[in-house]
C-alpha positions as CSV (number, residue, x, y, z in Angstrom):
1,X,0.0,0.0,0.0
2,X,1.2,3.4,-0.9
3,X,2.1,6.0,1.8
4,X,3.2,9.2,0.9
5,X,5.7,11.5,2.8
6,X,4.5,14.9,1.1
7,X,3.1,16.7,-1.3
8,X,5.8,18.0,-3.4
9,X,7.1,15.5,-6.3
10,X,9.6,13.3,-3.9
11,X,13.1,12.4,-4.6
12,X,13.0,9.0,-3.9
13,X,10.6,6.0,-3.4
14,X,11.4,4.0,-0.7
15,X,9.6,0.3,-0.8
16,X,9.8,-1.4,2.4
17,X,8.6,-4.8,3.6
18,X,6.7,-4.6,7.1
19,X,7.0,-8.3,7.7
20,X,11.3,-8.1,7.3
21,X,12.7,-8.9,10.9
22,X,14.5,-5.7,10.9
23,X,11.6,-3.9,10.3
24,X,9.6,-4.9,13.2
25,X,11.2,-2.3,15.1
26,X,12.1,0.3,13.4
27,X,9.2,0.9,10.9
28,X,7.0,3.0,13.2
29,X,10.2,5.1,13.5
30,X,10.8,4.8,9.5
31,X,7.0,5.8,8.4
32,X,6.9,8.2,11.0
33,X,10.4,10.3,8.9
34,X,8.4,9.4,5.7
35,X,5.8,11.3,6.8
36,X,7.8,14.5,7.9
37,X,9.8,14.2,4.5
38,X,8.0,15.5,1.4
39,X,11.1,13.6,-0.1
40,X,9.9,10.5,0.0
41,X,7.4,8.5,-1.2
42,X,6.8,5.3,0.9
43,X,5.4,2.4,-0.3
44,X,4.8,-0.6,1.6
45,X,4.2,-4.8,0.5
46,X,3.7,-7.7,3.0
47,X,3.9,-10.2,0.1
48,X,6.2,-10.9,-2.9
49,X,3.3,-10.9,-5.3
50,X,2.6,-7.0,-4.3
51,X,6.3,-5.9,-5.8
52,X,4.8,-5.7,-9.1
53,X,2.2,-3.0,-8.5
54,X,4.0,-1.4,-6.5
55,X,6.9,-0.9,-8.6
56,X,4.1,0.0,-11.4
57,X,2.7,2.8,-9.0
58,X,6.9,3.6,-8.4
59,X,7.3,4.1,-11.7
60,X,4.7,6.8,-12.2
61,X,6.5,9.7,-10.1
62,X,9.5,8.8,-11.8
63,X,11.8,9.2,-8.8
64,X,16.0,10.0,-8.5
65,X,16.3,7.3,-6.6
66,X,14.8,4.0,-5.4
67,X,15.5,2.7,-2.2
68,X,14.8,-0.8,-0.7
69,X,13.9,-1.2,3.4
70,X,14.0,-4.8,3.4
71,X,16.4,-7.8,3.6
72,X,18.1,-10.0,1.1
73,X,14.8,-11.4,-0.2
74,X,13.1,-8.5,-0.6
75,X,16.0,-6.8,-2.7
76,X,16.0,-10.1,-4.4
77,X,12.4,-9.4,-5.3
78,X,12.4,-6.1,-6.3
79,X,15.5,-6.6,-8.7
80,X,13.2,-9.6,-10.1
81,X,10.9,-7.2,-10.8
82,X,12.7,-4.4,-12.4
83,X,14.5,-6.7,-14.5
84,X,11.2,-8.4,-16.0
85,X,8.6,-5.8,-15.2
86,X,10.0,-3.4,-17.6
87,X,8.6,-0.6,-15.7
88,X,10.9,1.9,-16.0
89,X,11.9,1.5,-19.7
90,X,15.8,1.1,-20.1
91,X,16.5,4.0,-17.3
92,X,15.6,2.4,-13.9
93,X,16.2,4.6,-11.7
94,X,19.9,4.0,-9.0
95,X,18.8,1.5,-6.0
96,X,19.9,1.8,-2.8
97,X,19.4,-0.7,-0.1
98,X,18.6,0.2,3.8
99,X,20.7,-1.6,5.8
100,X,17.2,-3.9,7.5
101,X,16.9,-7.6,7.9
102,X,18.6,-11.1,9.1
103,X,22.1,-10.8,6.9
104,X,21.9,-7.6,4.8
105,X,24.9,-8.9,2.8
106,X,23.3,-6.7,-0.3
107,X,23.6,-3.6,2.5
108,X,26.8,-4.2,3.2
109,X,28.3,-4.4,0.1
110,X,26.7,-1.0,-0.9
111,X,28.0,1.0,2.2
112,X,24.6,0.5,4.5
113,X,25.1,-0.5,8.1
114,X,24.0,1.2,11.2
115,X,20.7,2.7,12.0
116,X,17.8,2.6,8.4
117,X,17.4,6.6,9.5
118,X,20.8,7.8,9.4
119,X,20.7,5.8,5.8
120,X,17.9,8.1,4.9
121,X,19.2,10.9,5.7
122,X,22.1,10.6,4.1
123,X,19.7,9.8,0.9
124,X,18.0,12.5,1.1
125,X,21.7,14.8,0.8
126,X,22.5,12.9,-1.8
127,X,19.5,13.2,-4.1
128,X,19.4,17.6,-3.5
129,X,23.1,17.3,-5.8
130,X,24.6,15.1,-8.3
131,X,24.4,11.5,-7.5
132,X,27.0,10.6,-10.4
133,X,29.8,9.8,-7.8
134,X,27.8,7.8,-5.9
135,X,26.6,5.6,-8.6
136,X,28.0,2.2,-8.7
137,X,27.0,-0.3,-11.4
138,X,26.8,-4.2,-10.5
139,X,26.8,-7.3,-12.7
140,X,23.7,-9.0,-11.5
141,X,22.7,-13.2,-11.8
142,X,20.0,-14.2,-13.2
143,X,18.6,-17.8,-12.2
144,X,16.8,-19.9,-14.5
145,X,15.3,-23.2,-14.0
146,X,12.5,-25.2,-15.3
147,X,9.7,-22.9,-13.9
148,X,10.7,-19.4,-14.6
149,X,13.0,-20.0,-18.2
150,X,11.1,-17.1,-19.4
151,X,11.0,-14.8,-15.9
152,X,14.4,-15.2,-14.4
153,X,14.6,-14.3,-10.9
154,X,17.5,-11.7,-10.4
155,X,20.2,-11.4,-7.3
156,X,23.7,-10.8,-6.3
157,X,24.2,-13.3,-4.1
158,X,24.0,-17.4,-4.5
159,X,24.8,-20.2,-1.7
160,X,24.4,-23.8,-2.6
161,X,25.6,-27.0,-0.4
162,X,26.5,-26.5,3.0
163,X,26.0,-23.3,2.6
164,X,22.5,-23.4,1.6
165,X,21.8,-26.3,4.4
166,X,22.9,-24.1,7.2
167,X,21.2,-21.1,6.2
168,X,17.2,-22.8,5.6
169,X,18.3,-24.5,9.2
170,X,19.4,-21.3,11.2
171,X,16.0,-19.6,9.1
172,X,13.9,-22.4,10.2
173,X,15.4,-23.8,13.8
174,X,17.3,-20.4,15.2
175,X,15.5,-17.6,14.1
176,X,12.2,-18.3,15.4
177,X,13.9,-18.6,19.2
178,X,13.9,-14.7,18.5
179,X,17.4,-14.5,19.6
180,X,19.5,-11.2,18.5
181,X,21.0,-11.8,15.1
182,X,24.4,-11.8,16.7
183,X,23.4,-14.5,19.1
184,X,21.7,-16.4,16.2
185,X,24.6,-16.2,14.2
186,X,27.2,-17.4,16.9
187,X,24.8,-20.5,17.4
188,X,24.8,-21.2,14.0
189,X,28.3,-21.3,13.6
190,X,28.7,-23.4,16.4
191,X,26.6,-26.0,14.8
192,X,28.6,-26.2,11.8
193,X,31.8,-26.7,13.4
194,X,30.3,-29.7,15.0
195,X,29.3,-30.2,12.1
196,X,32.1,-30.2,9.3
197,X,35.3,-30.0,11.8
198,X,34.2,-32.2,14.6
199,X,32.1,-35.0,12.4
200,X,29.3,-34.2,15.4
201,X,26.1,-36.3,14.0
202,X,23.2,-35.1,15.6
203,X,19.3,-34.7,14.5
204,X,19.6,-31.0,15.9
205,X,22.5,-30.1,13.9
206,X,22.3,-29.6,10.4
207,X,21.9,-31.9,7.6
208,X,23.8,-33.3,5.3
209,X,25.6,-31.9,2.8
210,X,24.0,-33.6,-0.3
211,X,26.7,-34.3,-3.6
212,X,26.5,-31.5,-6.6
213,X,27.4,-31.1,-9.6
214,X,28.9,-27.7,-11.1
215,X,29.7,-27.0,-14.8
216,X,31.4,-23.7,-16.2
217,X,31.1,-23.3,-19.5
218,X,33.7,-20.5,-19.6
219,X,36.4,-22.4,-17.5
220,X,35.7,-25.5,-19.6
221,X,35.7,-27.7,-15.9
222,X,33.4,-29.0,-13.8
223,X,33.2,-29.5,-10.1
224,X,31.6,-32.5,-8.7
225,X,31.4,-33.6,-4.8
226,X,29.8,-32.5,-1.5
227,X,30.8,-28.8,-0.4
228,X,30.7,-27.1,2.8
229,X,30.3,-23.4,1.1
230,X,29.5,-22.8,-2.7
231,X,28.6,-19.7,-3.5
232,X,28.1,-17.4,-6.8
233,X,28.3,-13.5,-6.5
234,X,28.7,-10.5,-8.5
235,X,29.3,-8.7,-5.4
236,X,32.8,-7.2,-4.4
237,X,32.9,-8.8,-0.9
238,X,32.0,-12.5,0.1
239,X,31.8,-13.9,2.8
240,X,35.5,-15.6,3.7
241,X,37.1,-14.1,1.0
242,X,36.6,-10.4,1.3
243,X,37.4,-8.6,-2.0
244,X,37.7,-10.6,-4.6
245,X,39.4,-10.7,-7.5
246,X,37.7,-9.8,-10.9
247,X,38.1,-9.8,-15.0
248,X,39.9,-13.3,-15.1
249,X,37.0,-15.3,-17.3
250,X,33.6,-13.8,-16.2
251,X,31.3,-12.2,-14.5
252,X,30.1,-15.0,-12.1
253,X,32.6,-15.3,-8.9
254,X,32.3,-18.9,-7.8
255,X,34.0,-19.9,-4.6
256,X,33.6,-23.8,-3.8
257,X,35.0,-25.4,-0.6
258,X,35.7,-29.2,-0.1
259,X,33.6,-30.6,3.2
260,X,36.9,-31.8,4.5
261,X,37.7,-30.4,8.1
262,X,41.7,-29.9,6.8
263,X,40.6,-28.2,3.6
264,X,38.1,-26.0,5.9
265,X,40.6,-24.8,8.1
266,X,43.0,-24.2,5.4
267,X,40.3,-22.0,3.6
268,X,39.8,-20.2,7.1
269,X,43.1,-19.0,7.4
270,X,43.8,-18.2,3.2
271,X,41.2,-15.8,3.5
272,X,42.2,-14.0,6.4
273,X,45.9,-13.4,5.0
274,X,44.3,-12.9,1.1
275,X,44.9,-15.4,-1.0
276,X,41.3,-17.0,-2.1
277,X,41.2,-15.9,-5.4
278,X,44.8,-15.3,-5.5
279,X,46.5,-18.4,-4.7
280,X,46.0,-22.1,-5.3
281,X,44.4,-23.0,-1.8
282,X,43.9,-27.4,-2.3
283,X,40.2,-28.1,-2.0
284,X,39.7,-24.6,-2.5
285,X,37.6,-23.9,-6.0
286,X,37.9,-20.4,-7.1
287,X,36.4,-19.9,-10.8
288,X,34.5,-17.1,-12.9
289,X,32.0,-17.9,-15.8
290,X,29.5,-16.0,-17.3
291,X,27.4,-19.6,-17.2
292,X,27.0,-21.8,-14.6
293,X,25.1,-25.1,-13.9
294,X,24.5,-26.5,-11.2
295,X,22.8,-30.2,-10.4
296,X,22.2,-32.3,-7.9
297,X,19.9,-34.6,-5.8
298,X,17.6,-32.3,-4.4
299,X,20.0,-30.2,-3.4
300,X,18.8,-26.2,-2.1
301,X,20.6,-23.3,-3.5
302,X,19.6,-19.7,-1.8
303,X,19.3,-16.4,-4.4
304,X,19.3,-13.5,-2.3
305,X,16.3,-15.0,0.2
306,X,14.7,-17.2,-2.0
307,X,15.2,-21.1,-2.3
308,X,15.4,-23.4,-5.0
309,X,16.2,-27.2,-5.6
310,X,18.2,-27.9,-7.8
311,X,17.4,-31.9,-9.4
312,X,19.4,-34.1,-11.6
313,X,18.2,-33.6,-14.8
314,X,16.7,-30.6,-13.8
315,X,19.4,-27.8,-13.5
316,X,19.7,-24.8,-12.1
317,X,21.4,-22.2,-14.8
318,X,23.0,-19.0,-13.7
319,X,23.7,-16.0,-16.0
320,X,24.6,-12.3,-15.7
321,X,21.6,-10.3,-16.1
322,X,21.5,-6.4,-17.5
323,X,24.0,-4.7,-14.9
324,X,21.9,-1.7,-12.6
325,X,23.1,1.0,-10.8
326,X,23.3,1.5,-7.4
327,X,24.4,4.0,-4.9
328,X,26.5,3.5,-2.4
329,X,26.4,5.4,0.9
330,X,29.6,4.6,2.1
331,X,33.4,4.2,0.6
């Protein structure tokens, strides 16, 4: 539902999800500034299938720039929906991303952390000049499977195997303890070293890393095992790895990690002296591609937020999509 901040033609649109964890705090305090900003235009969506209309109704005050109070999923959905929606024509309008929700990995790579206000704020001072250099662009992924060849959802950020595994079970098991993320977090990571480095078996822990497949058509190799991280990104930063490394064959970073304690630990201590994505790390799989497939036997990958199983015989394939702009708040 739309809710405007003034009457004056706003500067930017801000699109926020009530039902994001971060927001259940801070949205009184965030529609509250909306409403003593003629700057703004706030929307807000409780369900994915409400980004479309409200990305229509976005698109009608043409503003400078759109920003996203949300987590991971719902940047995930909004991107989908710019990409396929067509709404804008072929000049969407620079996204920025409030640093709200479980992970805000999105957030993070575009400057955001802190308080959602202070991230307004500093919005609003941007759009009154030139936002040129704040603009950065990013290579985005699309994801294509057997249900949505023709509407591709659209993300920064993939995690498959392990990776994937722990995620849905901190989501599902953790979160709804309503611990503080940091607390949630520090349990989950407990439970995966009991898990990968300590061989713990245990119904509470996580499950099973399930075998996958992963083909490059670029790098002309493919990947085959059980992995305790694989993950695609277009984003600068990831996870273990910090910045990574870019134009060597792609636009796709993959990072793969052996589920081998040795080869975890090894991978631990490469990234915090630098040299994934530098250096040959054994077990370590560091590859760019501007396709990737990935197969397996029913194993969950995560886009941004949103899950999907990847089969045998029924593939998950990973492109870059049309790169967007974005501004970041930070250096």
């Amino acid at each position: 539902m739309p809710v405007t901040g003034g009457r004056s033609r706003p500067r930017i649109a801000l699109l926020s999800n009530p039902k994001s964890t971060g927001n259940v705090a801070q949205l009184p305090r965030i529609r509250a500034f909306c409403a003593d900003h003629p700057d703004i235009f706030h929307y807000e969506v409780e369900h994915a299938n409400q980004v479309g209309q409200a990305m229509k109704t976005i698109a009608q005050i043409r503003p400078k720039v759109l920003a996203i109070n949300g987590g991971d999923g719902t940047v995930q959905a909004a991107l989908t929906e710019i990409h396929n929606g067509g709404h804008f024509g072929d000049e969407p309008p620079p996204v920025a991303v409030l640093p709200s929700g479980k992970t805000n990995l999105i957030a993070i790579d575009l400057g955001a952390r802190g308080d959602p206000i202070a991230a307004l704020e500093r919005l609003i001072e941007l759009a009154q000049a030139d936002l040129a250099p704040f603009i950065v662009h990013r290579e985005l992924i699309a994801l294509r499977h057997s249900g949505n060849l023709d509407r591709p959802a659209i993300g920064m950020f993939l995690g498959g195997a392990g990776l994937a595994e722990t995620m849905i079970w901190c989501r599902d098991k953790v979160y709804p303890l309503g611990l503080p993320n940091g607390v949630a977090h520090v349990i989950t990571a407990i439970a995966l070293i009991m898990k990968t480095l300590l061989r713990v078996r245990a119904s509470f822990l996580p499950p099973d890393f399930k075998p996958m497949q992963v083909s490059m058509r670029e790098a002309g190799n493919t990947l085959s095992g059980r992995y305790s991280l694989l993950a695609v990104t277009t984003l600068e930063k990831l996870l273990l790895s910090g910045e990574l490394v870019a134009g060597r064959g792609g636009s796709l970073k993959l990072l793969a990690i052996d589920e081998r304690p040795l080869t975890l630990i090894r991978a631990f201590f490469a990234s915090i002296i630098g040299k994934i994505g530098t250096s040959h790390v054994r077990g370590v799989h560091f590859e760019e591609a501007d396709e990737i497939t990935i197969e397996g036997e029913s194993s969950n990958v995560i886009l941004d937020g949103e899950t999907f199983r990847a089969e045998l015989g029924r593939p998950i394939m990973l492109s870059p999509a049309q790169p967007l702009s974005f501004v970041k708040l930070a250096a």
